[in-house]
MARGUGU-591337 format. One record per atom (N, C-alpha, C): residue number from 0; residue in three letters; atom name; z, x, y. Coordinates in Angstrom, 1 decimal. Layout:
N
resi/resn/name/c3/c1/c2
NUM/Ala/CA/Z/X/Y;
...
//
This chain:
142
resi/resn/name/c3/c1/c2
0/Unk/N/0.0/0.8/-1.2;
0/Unk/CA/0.0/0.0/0.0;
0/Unk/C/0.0/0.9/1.3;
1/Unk/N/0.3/1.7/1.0;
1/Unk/CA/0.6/3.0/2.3;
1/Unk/C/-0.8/3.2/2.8;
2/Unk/N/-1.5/3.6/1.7;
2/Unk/CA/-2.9/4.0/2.1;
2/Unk/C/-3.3/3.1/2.4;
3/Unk/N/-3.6/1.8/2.0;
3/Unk/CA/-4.5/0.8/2.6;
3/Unk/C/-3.7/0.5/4.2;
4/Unk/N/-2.8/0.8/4.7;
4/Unk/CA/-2.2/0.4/5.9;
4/Unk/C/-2.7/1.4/6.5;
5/Unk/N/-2.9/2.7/6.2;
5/Unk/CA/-3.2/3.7/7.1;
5/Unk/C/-4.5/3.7/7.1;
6/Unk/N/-5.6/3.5/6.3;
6/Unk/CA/-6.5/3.4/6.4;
6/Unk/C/-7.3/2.1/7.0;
7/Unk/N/-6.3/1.2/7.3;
7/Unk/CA/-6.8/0.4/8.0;
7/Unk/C/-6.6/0.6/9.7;
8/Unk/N/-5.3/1.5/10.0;
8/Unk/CA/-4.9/2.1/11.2;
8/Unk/C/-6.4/3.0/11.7;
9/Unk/N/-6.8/4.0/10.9;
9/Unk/CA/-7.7/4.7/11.0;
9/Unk/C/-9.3/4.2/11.8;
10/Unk/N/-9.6/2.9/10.8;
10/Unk/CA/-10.6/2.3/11.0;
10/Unk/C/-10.6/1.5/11.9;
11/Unk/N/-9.3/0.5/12.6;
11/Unk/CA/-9.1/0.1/13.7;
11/Unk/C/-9.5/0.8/14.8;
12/Unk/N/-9.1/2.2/14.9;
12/Unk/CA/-9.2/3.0/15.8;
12/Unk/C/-10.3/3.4/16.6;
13/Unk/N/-11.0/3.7/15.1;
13/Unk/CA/-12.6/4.4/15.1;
13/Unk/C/-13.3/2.8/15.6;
14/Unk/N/-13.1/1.6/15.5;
14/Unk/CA/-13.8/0.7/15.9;
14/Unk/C/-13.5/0.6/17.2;
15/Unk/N/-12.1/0.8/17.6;
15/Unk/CA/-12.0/0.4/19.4;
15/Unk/C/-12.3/1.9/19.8;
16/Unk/N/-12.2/3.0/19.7;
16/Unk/CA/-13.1/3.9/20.1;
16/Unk/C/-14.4/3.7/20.1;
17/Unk/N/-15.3/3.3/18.8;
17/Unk/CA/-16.8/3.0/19.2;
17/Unk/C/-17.0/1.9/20.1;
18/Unk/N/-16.4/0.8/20.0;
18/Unk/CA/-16.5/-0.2/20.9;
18/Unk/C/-16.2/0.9/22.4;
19/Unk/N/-15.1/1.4/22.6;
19/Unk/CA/-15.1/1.7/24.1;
19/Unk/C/-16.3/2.8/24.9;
20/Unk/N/-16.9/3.3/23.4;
20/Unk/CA/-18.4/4.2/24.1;
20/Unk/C/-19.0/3.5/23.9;
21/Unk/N/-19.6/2.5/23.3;
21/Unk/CA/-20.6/1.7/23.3;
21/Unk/C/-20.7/1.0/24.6;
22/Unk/N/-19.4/0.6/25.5;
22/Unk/CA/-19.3/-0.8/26.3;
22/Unk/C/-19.7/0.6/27.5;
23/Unk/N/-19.2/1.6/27.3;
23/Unk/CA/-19.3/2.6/28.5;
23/Unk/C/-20.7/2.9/28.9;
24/Unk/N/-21.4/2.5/28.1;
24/Unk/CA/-22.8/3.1/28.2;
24/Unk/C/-24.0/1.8/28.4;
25/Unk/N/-23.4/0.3/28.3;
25/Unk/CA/-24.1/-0.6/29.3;
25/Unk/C/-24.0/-0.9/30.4;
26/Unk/N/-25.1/-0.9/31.4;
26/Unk/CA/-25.1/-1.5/32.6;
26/Unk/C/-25.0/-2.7/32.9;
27/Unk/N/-23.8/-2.9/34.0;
27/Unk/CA/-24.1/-4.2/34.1;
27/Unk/C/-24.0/-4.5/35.7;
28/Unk/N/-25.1/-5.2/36.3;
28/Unk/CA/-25.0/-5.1/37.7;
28/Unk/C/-23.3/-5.6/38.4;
29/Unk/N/-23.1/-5.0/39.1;
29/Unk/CA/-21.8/-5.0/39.7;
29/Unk/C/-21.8/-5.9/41.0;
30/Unk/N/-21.1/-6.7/40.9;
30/Unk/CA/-21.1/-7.5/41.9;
30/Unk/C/-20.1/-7.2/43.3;
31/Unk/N/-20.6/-7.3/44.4;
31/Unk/CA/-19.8/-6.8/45.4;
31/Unk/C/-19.8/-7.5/46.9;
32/Unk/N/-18.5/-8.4/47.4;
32/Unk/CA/-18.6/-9.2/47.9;
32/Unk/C/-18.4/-9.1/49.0;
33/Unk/N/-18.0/-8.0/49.5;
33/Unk/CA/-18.5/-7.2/51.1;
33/Unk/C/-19.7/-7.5/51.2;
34/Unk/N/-21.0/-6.4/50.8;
34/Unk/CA/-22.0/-6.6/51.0;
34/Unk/C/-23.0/-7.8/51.1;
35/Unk/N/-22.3/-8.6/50.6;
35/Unk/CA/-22.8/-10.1/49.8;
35/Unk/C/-22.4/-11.0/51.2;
36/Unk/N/-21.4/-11.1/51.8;
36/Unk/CA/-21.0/-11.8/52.7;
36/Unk/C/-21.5/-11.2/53.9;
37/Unk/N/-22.0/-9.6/53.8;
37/Unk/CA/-21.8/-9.1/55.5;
37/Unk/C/-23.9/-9.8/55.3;
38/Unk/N/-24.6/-9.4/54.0;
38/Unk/CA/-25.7/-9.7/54.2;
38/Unk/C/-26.4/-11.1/55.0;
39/Unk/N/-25.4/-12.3/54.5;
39/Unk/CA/-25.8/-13.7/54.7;
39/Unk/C/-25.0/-13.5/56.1;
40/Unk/N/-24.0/-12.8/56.7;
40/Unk/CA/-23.7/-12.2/58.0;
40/Unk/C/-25.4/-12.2/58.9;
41/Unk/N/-25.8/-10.8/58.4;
41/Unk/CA/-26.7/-10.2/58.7;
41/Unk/C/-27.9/-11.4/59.2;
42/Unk/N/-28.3/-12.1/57.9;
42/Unk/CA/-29.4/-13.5/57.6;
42/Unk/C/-29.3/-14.1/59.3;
43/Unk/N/-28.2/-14.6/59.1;
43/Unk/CA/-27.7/-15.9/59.9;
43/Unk/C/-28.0/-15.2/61.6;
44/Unk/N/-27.3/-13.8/61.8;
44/Unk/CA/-27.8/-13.5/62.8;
44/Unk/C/-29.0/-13.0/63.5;
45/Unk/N/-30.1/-12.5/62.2;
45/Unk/CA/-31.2/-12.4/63.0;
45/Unk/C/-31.7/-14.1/63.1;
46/Unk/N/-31.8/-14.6/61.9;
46/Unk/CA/-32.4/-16.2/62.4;
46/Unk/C/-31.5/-16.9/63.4;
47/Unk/N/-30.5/-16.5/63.7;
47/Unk/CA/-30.2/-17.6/65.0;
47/Unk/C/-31.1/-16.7/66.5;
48/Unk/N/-30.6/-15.6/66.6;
48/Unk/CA/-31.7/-14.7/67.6;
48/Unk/C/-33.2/-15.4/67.6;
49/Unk/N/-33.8/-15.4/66.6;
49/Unk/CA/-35.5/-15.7/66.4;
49/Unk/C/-35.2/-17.2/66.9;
50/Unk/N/-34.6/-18.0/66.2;
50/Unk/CA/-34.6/-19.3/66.8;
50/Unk/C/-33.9/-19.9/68.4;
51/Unk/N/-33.1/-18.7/68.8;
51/Unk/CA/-33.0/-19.1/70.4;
51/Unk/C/-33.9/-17.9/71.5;
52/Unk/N/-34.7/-17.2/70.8;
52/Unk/CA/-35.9/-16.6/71.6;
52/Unk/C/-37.1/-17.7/71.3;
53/Unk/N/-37.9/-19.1/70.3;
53/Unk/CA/-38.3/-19.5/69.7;
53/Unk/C/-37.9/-20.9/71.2;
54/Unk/N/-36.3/-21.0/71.3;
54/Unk/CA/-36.2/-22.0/72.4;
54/Unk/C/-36.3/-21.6/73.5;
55/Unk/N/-35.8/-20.4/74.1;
55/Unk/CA/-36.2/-19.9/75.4;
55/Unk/C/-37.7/-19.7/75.7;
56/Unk/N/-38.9/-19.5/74.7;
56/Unk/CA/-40.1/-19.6/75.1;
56/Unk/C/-40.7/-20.7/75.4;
57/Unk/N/-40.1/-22.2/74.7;
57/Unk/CA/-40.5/-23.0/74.9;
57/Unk/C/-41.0/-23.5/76.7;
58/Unk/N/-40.0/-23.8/77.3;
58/Unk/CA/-40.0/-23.7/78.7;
58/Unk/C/-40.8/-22.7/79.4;
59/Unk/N/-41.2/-21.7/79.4;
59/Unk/CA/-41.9/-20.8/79.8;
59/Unk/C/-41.9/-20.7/81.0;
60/Unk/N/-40.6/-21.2/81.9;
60/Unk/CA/-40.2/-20.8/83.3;
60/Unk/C/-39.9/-19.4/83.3;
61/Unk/N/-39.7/-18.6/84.2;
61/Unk/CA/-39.4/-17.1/84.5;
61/Unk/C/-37.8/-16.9/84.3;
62/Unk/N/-37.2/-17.6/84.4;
62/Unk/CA/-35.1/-17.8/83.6;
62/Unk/C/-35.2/-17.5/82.3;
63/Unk/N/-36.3/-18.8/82.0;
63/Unk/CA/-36.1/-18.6/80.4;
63/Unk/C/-36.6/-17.6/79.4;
64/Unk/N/-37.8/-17.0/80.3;
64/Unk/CA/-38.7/-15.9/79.5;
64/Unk/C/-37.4/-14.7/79.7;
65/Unk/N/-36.8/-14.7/80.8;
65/Unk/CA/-36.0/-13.2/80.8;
65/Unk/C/-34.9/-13.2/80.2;
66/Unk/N/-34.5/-14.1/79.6;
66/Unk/CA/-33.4/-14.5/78.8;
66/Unk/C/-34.3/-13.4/77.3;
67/Unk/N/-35.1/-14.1/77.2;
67/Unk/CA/-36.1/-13.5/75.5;
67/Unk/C/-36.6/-11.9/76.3;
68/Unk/N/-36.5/-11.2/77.1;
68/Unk/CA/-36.9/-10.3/77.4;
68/Unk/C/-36.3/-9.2/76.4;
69/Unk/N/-37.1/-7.8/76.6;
69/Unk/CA/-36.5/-6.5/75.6;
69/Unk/C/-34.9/-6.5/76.2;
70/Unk/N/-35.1/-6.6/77.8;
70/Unk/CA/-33.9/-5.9/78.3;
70/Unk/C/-32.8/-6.9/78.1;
71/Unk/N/-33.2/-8.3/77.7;
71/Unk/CA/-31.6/-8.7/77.6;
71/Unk/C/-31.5/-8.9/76.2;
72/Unk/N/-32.2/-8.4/75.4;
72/Unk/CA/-32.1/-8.5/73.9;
72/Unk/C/-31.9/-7.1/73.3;
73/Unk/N/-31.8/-6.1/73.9;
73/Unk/CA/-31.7/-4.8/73.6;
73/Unk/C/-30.4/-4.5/72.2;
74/Unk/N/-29.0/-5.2/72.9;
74/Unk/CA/-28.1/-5.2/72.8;
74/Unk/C/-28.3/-5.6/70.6;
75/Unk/N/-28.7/-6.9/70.8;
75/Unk/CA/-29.1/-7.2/69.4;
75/Unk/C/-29.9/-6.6/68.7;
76/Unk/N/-31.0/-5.7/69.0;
76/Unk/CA/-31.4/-4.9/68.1;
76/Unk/C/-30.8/-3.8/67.6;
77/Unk/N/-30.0/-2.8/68.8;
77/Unk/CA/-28.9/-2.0/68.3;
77/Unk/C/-27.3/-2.8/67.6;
78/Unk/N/-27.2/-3.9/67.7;
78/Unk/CA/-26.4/-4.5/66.3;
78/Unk/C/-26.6/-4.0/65.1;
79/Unk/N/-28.1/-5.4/64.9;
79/Unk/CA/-28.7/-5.2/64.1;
79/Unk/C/-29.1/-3.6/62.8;
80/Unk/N/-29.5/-2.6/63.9;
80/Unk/CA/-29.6/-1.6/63.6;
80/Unk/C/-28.2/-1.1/62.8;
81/Unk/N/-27.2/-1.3/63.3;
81/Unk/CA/-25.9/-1.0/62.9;
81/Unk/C/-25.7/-1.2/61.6;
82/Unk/N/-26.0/-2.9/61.8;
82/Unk/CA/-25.5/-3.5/60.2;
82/Unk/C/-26.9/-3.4/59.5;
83/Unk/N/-27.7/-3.0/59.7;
83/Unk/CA/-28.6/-2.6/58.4;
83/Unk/C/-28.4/-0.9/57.8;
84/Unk/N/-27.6/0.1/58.7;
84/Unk/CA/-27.6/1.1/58.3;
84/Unk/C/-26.0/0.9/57.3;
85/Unk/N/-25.3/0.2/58.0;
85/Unk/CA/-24.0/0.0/57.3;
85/Unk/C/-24.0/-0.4/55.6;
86/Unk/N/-25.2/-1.6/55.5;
86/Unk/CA/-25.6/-2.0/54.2;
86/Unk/C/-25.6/-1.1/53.6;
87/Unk/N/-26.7/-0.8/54.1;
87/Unk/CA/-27.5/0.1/53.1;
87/Unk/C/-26.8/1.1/52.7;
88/Unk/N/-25.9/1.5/53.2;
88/Unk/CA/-24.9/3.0/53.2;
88/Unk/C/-23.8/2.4/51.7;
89/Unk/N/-23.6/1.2/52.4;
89/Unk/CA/-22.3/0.4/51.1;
89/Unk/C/-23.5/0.3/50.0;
90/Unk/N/-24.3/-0.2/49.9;
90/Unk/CA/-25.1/-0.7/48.5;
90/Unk/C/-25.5/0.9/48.2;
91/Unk/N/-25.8/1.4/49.0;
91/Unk/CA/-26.4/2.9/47.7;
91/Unk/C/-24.8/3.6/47.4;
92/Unk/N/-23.7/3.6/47.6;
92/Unk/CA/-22.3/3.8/47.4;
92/Unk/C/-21.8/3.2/45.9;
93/Unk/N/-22.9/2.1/45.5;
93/Unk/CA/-22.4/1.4/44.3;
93/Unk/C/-23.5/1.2/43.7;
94/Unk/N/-24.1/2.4/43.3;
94/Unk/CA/-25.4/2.7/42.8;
94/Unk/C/-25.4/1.7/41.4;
95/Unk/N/-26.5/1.1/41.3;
95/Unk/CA/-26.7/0.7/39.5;
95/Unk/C/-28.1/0.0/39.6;
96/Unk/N/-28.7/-0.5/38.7;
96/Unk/CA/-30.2/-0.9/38.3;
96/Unk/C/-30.5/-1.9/39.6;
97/Unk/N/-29.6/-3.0/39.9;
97/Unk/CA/-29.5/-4.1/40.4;
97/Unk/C/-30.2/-3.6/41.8;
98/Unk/N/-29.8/-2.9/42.2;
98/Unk/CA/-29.9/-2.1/43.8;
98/Unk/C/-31.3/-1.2/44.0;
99/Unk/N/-32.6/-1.2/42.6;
99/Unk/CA/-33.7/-0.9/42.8;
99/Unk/C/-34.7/-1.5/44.0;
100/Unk/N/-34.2/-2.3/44.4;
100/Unk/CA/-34.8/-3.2/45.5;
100/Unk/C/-34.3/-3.0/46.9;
101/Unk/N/-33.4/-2.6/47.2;
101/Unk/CA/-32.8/-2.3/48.2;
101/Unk/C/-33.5/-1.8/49.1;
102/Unk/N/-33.8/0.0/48.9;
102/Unk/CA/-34.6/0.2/49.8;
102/Unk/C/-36.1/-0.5/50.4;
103/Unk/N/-36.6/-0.8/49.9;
103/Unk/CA/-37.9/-1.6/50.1;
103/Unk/C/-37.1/-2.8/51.2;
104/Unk/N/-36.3/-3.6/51.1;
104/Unk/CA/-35.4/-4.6/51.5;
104/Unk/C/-35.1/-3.8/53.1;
105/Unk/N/-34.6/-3.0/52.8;
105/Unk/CA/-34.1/-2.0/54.1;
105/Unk/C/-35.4/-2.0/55.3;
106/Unk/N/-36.1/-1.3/54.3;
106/Unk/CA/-37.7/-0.7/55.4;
106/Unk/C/-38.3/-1.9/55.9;
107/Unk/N/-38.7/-3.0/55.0;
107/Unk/CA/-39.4/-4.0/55.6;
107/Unk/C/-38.6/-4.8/56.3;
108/Unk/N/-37.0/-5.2/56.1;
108/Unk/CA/-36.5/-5.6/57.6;
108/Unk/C/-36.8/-4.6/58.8;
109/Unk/N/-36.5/-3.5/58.9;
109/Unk/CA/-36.7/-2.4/60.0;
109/Unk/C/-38.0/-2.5/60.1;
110/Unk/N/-39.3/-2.6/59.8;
110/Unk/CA/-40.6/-2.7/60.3;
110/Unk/C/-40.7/-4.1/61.1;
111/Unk/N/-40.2/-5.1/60.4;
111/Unk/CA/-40.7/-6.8/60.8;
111/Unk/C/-39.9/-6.2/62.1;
112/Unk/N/-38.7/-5.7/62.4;
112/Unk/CA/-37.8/-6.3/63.5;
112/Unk/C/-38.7/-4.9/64.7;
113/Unk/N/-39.0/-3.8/64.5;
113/Unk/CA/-39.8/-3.3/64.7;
113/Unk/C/-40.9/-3.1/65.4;
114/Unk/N/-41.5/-4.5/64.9;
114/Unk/CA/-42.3/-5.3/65.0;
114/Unk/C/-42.3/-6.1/66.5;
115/Unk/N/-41.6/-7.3/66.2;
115/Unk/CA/-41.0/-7.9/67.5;
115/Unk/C/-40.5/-7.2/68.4;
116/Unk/N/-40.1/-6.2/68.7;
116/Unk/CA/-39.3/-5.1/69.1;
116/Unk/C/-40.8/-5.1/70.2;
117/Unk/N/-41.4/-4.3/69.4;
117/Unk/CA/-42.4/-3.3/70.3;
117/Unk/C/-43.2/-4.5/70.8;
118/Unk/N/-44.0/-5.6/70.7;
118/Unk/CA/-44.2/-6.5/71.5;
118/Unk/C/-43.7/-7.0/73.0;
119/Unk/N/-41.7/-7.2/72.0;
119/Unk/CA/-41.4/-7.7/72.9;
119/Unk/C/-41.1/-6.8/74.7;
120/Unk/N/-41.5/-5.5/74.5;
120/Unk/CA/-41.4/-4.8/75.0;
120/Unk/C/-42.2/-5.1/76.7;
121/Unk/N/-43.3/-5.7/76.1;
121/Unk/CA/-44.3/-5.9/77.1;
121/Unk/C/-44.1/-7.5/77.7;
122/Unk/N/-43.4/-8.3/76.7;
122/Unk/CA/-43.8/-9.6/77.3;
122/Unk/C/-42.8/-10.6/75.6;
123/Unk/N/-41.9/-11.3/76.1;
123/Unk/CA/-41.1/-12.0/75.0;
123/Unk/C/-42.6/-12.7/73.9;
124/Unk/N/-42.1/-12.3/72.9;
124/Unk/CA/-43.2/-13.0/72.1;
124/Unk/C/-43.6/-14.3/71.3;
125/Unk/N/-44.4/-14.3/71.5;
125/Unk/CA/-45.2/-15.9/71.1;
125/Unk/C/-44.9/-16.5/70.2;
126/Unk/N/-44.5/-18.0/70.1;
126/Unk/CA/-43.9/-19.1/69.2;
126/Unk/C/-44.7/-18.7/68.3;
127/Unk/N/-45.9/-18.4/67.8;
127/Unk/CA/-46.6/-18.1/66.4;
127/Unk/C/-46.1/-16.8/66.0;
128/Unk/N/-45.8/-15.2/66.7;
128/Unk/CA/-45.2/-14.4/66.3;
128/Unk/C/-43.9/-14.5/66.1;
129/Unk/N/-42.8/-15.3/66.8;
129/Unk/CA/-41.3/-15.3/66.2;
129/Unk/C/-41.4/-16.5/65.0;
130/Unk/N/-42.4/-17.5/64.8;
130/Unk/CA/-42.1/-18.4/63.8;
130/Unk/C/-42.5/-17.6/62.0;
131/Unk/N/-43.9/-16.7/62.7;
131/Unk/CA/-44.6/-16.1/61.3;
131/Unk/C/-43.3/-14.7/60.7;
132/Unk/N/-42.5/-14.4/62.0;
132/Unk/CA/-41.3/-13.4/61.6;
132/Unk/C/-40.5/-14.1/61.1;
133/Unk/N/-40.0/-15.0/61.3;
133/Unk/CA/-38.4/-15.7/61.0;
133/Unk/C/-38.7/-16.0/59.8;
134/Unk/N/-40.2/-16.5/59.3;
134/Unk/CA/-40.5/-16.6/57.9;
134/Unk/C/-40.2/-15.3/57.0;
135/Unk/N/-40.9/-14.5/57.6;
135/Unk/CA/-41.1/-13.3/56.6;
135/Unk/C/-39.8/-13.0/56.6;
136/Unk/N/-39.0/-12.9/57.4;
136/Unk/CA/-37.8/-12.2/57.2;
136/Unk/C/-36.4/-12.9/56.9;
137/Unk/N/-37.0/-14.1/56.5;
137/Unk/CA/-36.2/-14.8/55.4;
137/Unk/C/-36.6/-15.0/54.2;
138/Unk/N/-37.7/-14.5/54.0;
138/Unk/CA/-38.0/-14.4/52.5;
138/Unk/C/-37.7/-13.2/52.3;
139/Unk/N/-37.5/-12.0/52.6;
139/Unk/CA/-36.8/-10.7/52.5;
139/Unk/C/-35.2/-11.1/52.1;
140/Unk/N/-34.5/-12.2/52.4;
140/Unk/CA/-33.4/-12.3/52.7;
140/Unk/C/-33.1/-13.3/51.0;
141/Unk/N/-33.9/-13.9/50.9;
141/Unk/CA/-34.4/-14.7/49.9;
141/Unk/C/-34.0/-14.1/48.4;
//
């Protein structure tokens, strides 16, 4: 009886050891609720921006265009800028498969906003260009 008690000690062991390398060596995307909340953060503030640059053009009086101008929108692109480098810094920090998308995610928000950026430079931009952006860059968000 000795032996079969010890030999079952043995094989217990060797099984929660292989189980503990086996579990050690699957990936499993990791979930992380900072990033996850500061992103739909992120979402919510570029589409509220696009949609009250979208209502200040409407009127197209000279108040309302300077409101949508570079110069008094400056402020939100260097936010912006902030919390996309901040992401990005947290998600590559918790590296795993899930996060192969990221960078792409990263570059094409910074081109789209980029985008509006350098337009807006010259002149707040047109209900077709902030409506065809607010798309694209909620399906980025998507």
């Amino acid at each position: 009886m000795v032996g079969s008690t010890s030999q079952i000690r043995r094989t217990a062991v060797a099984l929660l050891f292989s189980t503990g390398i086996v579990s050690s060596c699957i990936t499993v995307p990791q979930y992380d609720q900072p990033p996850d909340t500061n992103i739909s953060a992120l979402q919510k503030e570029i589409d509220t921006q696009l949609v009250q640059w979208l209502s200040l053009r409407r009127p197209g009086d000279p108040a309302s265009l300077s409101k949508a101008s570079y110069q008094a929108s400056n402020h939100f692109y260097n936010k912006v800028e902030v919390d996309l480098t901040f992401l990005e810094l947290r998600i590559e920090a918790v590296q795993d498969r899930s996060d192969e998308k990221h960078p792409a995610f990263f570059s094409n928000m910074r081109a789209e906003l980029a985008s509006i950026q350098a337009q807006q430079r010259n002149e707040p931009p047109s209900a077709i260009v902030l409506v065809s952006s607010r798309n694209q860059l909620n399906a980025q968000f998507a």
